[in-house]
C-alpha positions as CSV (number, residue, x, y, z in Angstrom):
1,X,0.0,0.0,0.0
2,X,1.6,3.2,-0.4
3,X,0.5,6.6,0.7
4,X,-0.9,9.3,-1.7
5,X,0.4,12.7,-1.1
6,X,-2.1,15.3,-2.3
7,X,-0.6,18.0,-5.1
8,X,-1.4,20.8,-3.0
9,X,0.6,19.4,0.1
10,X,3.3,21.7,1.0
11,X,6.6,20.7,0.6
12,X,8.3,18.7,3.9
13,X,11.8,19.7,3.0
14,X,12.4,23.5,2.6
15,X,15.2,25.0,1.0
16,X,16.8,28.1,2.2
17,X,14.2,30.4,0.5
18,X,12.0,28.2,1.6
19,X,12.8,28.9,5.3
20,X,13.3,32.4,4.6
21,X,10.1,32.9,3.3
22,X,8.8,31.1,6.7
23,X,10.7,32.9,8.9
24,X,10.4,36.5,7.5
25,X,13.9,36.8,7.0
26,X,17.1,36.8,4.5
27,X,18.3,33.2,3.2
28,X,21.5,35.1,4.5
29,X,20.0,35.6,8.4
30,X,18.8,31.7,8.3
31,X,22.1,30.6,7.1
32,X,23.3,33.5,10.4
33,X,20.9,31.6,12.8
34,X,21.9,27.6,11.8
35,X,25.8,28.3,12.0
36,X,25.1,30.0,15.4
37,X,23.1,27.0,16.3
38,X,20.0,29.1,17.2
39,X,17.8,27.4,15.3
40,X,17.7,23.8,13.7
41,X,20.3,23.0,11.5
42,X,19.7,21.5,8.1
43,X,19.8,18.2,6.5
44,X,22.5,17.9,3.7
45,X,21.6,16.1,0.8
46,X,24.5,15.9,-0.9
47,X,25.2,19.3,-1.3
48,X,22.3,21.1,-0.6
49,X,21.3,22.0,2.8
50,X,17.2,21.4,3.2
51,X,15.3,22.1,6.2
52,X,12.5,19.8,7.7
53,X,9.2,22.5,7.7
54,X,7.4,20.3,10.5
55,X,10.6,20.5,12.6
56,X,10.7,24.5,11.9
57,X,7.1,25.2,12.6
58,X,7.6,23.4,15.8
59,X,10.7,25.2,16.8
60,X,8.8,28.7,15.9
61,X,5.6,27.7,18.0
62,X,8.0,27.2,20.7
63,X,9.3,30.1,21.1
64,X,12.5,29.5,19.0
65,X,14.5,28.7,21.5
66,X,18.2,28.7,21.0
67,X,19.1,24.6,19.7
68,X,23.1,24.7,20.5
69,X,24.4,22.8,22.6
70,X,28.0,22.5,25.1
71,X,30.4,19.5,24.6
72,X,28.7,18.2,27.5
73,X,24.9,18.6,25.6
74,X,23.5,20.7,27.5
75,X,21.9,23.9,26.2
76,X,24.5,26.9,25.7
77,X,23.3,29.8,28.0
């Protein structure tokens, strides 16, 4: 059985514009925000860097908390 996924669906994996467009800022500022590990980093596929939208939206409705972390994994205060 496999799973129809409606035309209209938005897409799961964003690309930069993608998140930009999201966010309400620059691909330049979301590309700021990964590499200062204050928002969710991106998948690489190959070598393109896509974000997942579910995991974005969640991090937004959260507050968008900063997501780096210490060598020890704790959050970076």
């Amino acid at each position: 059985m496999t799973t129809q996924i409606p035309p209209d669906a938005p897409a799961r994996l964003l690309d930069v514009g993608g998140v930009a467009a999201l966010l309400g800022v620059s691909e330049r500022h979301v590309y700021r925000l990964a590499d200062a590990g204050k928002m969710p980093r991106p998948i690489k596929l190959g070598g393109a860097n896509r974000w997942d939208r579910l995991t974005l939206e969640q991090w937004v409705d959260d507050g968008c908390p900063s997501i780096a972390r210490t060598r020890t994994g704790g959050p970076r205060r």
